[in-house]
C-alpha positions as CSV (number, residue, x, y, z in Angstrom):
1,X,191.4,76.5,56.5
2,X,191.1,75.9,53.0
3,X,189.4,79.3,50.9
4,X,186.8,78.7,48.4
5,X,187.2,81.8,45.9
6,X,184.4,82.4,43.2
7,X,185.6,83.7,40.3
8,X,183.3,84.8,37.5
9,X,183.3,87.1,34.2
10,X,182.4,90.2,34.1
11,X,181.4,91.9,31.1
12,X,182.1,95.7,31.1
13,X,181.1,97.0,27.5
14,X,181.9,100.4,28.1
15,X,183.4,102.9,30.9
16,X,180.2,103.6,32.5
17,X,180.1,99.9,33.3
18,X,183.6,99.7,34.7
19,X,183.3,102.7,36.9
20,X,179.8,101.2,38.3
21,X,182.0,97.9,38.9
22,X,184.8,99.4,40.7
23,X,182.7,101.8,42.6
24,X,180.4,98.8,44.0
25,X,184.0,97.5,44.8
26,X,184.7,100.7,47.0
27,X,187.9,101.4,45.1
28,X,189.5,104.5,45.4
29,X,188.4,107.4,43.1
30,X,191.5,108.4,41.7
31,X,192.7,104.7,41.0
32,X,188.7,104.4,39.2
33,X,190.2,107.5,36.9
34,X,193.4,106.1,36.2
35,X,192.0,102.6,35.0
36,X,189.1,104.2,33.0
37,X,191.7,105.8,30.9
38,X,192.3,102.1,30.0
39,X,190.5,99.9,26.5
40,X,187.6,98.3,28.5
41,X,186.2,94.2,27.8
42,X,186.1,91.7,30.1
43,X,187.5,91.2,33.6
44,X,187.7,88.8,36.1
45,X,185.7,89.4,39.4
46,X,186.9,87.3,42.8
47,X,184.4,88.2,45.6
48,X,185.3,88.3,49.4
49,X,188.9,88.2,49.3
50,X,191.0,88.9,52.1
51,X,193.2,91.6,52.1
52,X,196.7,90.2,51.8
53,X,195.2,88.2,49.4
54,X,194.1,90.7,47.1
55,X,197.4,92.9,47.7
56,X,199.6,90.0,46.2
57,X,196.9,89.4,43.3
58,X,196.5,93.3,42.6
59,X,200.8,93.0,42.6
60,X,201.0,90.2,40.1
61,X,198.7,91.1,38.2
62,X,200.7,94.4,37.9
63,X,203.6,92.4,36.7
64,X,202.2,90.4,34.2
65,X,200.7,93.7,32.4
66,X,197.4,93.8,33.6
67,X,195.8,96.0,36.1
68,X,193.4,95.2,39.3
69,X,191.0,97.3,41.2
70,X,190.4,96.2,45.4
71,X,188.7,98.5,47.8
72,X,190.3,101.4,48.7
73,X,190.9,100.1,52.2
74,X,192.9,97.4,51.6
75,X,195.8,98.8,51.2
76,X,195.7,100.3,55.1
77,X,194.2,97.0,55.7
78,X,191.7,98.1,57.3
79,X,188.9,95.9,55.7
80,X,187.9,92.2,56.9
81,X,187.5,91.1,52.8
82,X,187.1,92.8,49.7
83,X,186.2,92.0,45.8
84,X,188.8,92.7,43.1
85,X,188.6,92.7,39.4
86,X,190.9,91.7,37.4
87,X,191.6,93.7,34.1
88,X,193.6,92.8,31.5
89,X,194.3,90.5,27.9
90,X,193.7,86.6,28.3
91,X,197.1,86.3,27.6
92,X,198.2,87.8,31.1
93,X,195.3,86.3,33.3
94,X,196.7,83.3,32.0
95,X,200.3,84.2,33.3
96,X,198.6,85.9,36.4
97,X,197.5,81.8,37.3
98,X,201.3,80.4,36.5
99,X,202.8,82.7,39.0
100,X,200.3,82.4,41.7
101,X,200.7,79.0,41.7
102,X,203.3,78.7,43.9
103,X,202.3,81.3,46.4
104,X,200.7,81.2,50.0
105,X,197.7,81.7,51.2
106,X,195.6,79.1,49.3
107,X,196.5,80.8,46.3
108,X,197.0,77.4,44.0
109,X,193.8,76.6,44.5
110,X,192.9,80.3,43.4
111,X,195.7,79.7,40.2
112,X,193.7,76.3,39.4
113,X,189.9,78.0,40.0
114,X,191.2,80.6,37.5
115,X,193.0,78.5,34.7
116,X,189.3,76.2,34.8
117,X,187.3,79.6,34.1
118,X,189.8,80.7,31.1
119,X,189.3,77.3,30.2
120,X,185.5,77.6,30.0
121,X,185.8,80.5,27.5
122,X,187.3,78.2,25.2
123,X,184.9,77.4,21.9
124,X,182.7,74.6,23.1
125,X,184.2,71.0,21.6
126,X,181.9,69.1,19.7
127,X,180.3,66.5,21.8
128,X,177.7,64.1,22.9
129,X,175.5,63.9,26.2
130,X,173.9,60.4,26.7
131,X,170.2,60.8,27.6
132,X,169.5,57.2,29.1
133,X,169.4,56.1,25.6
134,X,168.8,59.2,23.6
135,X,171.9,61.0,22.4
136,X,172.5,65.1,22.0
137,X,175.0,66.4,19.8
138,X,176.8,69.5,22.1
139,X,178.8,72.3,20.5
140,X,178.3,72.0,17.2
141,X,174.7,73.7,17.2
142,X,172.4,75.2,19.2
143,X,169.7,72.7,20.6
144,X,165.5,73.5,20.4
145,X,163.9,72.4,23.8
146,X,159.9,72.3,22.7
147,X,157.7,73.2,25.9
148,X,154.7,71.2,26.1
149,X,152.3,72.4,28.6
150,X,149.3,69.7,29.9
151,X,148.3,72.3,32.5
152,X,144.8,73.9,32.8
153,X,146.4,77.3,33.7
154,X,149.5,77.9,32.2
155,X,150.3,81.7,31.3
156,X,150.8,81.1,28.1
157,X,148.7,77.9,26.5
158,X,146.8,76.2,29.6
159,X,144.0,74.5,29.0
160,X,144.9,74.1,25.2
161,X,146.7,70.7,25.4
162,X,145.4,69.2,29.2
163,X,143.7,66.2,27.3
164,X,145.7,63.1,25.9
165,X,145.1,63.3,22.1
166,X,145.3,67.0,21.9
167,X,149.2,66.8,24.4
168,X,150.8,63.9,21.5
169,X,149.2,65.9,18.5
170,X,151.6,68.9,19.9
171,X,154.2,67.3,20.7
172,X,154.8,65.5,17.4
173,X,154.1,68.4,15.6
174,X,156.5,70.0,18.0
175,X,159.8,67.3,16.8
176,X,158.4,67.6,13.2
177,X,159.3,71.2,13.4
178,X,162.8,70.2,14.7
179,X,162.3,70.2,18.5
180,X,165.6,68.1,19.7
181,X,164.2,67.9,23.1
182,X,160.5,67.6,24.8
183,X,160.0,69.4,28.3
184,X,156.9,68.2,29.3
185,X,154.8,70.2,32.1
186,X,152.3,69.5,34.1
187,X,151.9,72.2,36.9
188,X,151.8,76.0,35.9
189,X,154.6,78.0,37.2
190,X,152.9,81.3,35.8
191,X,152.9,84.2,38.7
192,X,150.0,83.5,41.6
193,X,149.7,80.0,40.1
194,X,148.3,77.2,42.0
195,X,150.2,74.7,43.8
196,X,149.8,71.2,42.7
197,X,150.3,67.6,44.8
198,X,152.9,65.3,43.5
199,X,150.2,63.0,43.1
200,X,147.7,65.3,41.0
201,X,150.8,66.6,39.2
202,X,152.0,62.5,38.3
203,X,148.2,61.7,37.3
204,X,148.1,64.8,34.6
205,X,151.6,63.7,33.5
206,X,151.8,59.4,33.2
207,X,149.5,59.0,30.6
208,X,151.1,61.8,28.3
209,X,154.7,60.8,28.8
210,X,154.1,56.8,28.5
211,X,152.0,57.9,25.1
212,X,155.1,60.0,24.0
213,X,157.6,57.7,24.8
214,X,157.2,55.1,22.1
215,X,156.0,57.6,19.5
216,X,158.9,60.4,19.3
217,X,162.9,60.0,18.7
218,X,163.9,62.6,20.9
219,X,164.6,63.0,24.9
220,X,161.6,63.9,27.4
221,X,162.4,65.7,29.8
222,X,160.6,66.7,32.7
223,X,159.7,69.9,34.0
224,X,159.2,69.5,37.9
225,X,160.9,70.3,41.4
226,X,159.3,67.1,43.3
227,X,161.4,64.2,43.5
228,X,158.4,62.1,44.0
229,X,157.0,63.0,40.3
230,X,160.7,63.0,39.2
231,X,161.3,59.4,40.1
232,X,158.2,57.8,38.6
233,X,158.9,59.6,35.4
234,X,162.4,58.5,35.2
235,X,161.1,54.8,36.2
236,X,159.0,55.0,33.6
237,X,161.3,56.1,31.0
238,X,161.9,59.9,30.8
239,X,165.4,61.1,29.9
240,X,165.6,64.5,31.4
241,X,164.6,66.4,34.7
242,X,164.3,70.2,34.5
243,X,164.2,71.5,38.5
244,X,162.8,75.2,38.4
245,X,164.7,75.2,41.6
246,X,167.6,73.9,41.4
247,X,167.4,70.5,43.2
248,X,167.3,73.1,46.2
249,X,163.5,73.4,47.0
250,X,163.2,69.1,47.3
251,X,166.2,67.9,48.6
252,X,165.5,64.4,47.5
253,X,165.7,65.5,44.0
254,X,169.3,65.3,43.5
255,X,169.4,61.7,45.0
256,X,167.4,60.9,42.4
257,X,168.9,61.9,39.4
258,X,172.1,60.7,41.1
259,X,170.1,57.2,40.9
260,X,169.2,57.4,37.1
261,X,172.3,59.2,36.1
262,X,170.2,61.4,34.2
263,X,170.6,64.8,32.8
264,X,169.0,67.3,35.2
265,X,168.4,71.2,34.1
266,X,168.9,73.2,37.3
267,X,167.2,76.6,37.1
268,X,168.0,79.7,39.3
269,X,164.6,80.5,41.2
270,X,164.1,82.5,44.3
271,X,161.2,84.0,46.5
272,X,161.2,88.2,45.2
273,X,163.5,90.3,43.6
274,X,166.0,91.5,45.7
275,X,169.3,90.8,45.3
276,X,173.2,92.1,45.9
277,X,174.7,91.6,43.3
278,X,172.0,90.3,40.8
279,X,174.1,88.1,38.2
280,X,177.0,87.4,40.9
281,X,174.2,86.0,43.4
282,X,172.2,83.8,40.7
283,X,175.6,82.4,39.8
284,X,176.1,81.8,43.6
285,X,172.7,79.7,43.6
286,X,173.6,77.9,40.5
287,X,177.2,76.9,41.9
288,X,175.3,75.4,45.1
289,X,173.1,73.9,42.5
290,X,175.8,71.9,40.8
291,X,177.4,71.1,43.9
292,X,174.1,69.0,45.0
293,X,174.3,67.1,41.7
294,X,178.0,66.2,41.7
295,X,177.3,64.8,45.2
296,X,175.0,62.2,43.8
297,X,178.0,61.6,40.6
298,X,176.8,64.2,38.0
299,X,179.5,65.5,36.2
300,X,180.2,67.8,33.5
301,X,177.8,68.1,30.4
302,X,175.0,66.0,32.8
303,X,174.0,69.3,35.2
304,X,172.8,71.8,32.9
305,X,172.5,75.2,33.8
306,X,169.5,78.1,33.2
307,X,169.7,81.6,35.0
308,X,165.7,81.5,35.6
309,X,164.4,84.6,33.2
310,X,161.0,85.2,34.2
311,X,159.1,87.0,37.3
312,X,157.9,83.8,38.2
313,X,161.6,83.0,39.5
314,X,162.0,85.7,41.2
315,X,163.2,88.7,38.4
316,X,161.6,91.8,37.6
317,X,161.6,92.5,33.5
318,X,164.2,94.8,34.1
319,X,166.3,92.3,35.6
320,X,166.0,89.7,33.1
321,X,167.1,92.1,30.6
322,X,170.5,92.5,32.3
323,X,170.6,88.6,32.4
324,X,169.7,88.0,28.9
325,X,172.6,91.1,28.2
326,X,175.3,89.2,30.5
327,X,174.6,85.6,29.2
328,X,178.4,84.6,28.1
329,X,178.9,85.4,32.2
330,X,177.1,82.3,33.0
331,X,180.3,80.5,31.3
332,X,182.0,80.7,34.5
333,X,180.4,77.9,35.9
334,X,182.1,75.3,32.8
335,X,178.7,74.0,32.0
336,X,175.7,73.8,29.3
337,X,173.8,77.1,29.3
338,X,169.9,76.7,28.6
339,X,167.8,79.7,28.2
340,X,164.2,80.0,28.3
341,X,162.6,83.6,27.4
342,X,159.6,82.3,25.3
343,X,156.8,84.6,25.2
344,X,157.5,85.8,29.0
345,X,156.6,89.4,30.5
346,X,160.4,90.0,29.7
347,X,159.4,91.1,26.4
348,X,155.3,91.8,26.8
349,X,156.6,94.9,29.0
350,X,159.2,95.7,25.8
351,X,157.1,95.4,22.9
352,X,153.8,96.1,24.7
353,X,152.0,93.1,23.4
354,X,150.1,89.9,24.6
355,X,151.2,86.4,25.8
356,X,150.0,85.5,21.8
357,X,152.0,88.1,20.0
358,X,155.3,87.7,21.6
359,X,156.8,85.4,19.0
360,X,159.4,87.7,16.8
361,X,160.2,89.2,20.5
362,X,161.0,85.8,21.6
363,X,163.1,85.1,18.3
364,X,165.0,88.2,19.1
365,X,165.9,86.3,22.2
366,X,167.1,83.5,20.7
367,X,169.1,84.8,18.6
368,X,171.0,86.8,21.4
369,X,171.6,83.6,23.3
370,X,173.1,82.1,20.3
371,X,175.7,85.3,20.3
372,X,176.0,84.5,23.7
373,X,177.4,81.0,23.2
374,X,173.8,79.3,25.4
375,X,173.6,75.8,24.2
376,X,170.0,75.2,24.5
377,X,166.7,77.3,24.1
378,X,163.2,76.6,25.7
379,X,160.7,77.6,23.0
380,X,156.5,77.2,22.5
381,X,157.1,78.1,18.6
382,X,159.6,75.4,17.8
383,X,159.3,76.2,13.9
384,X,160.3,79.9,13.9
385,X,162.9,79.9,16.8
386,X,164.3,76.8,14.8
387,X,164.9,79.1,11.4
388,X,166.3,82.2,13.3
389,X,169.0,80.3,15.5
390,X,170.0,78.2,12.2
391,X,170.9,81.2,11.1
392,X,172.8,82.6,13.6
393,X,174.5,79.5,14.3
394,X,175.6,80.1,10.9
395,X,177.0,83.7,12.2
396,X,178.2,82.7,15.4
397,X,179.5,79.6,15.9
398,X,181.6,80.0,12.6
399,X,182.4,83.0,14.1
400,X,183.7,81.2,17.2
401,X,185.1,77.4,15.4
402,X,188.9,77.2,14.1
403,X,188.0,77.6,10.2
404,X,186.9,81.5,10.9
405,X,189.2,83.8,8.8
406,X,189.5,87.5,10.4
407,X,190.7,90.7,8.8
């Protein structure tokens, strides 16, 4: 029976970090020693591998140069499945996939699983997504999503923009500033918020997006998990559909993006905070995620992902802080990144300030998911966030492109 191995980056910045990886592994403590005396970086983490499996992977990888850590049991096999990391230079991860190629044990699937994630570390290419009609450029900057909220009770601006003239007055002063994209919402998704139907939720939304469609250049998107609200806006004309869950909470919804061959954004969202491995589980969710929306023929730069930063979706501040550290781990997955930390508790707990005093907080956000390689951020302050991630797109993805000259 055919194995399906996740592989995913790791990002282990210094040895405190790689001993805390290895020991959730169960590795032995002497080998945890003897590879901490090694240059940490990245490694490669393959969960619930079985034990032959991760001897011959821990033994090539050996012989290509690089090092592996497994549970300590797997040696006495004496463990049903264990997770291994692999440590060592791109160069020999790359040679680790050549050799296991031609070995048993479904391991060319594992070779080809790990030559696409080396792949997906690559420098983005410059691109276009088609948006039903609307063009975005990909990998050659990073893209402003402006959030437009018609809700009564969002956390941040409810009740500011719920009437028709005052939602189009923000929203073109939103592209003016140099939104590229419009997320349009029309049912709060603050913590303790109240449920709307799919048919309140279309009545708030129709007359905004069939006022905005004419009037502004750039793709609407969508913000909404029912496929119901989803397939009137798209019928209508909208470009985009941002899921807060995934396509997993209405199962419909992947059918009908699948339909429209639109775009979808699928978010990482679950009920409370628990988790086993946080960023490895999200990841998980996300892969399931994609899975729905290839079913339905999305492919590639079409399913966007975003690792749900917010309490919200099921992280405590503490937790989205690790995300927002181990952004470039989401790259594993080989597809647009979108982050969305505007003005959230996130960085109210940090700074200690109010939903309305959370902008330079938010920039500071930004600009670490430019580092980070995300290709699109979700902002209320479209100007600002604009200026900072110029900038560091400046840094960065010269930093990153072909004409960069080191030394």
């Amino acid at each position: 029976m055919k194995k399906d191995y996740f592989i995913r980056w790791i990002k282990l910045d210094n040895r405190q970090e790689a001993k805390r990886a290895m020991e959730q592994i169960g590795s032995d403590p002497g080998g945890i020693a003897h590879m901490m005396s090694k240059p940490v970086g990245r490694a490669l983490k393959i969960e619930n591998v079985p034990p032959h499996v991760a001897q011959i992977l821990k033994q090539e990888m050996l012989s290509v140069g690089g090092d592996a850590a497994v549970h300590r049991n797997v040696i006495v096999n004496k463990i049903e499945a264990s997770d291994i990391l692999l440590v060592g230079t791109e160069r020999q991860l790359r040679n680790l996939a050549q050799k296991i190629l031609s070995q048993p044990f479904g391991l060319k699937e594992l070779g080809n699983n790990l030559r696409a994630v080396l792949q997906a570390t690559e420098p983005p290419k410059k691109r276009v997504l088609s948006c039903r009609g609307k063009e975005l450029p990909l990998g050659e900057r990073t893209l402003i999503m402006g959030i437009l909220n018609i809700t009564p009770d969002s956390f941040s601006d409810g009740g500011r923009f719920d009437n028709l003239e005052a939602a189009i007055r923000q929203a073109e002063q939103l592209v003016e500033e140099g939104a590229d994209i419009l997320d349009i919402g029309a049912e709060s998704t603050r913590p303790s918020h109240q449920s709307v139907n799919a048919e309140d939720e279309w009545s708030r939304l129709e007359p905004v997006l069939k006022a905005l469609l004419p009037r502004v250049s750039v793709p609407i998107s969508i913000d909404t998990y029912k496929a119901e609200v989803a397939e009137k806006a798209l019928a209508a004309g909208a470009h985009i559909i941002n899921d807060i869950w995934g396509l997993q909470k209405d199962l419909n919804m992947a059918k009908v993006v699948g339909k429209y061959q639109a775009p979808v954004i699928a978010m990482h969202h679950q009920d409370g905070t628990n988790y086993r491995h946080l960023v490895g589980d999200i990841l998980a969710f996300l892969r399931k995620s994609i899975q729905l929306a290839e079913a339905e023929g999305l492919s590639g730069d079409q399913i966007i992902i975003d690792p749900g930063v917010g309490l919200s979706f099921g992280k405590t501040p503490e937790q989205d802080l690790e995300i927002v550290s181990r952004l470039d781990e989401f790259k594993t997955l080989g597809h647009p990144i979108l982050l969305g930390t505007s003005r959230k508790s996130m960085i109210g707990n940090v700074i200690n300030l109010p939903v309305d005093q959370r902008l330079e907080g938010t920039i500071a956000t930004s600009v670490i998911g430019v580092a980070a390689g995300v290709d699109i951020i979700r902002v209320h302050d479209v100007q600002a966030n604009k200026r900072a991630i110029q900038m560091a797109d400046a840094v960065y993805r010269k930093m990153r492109g072909e004409n960069f000259i080191g030394g």
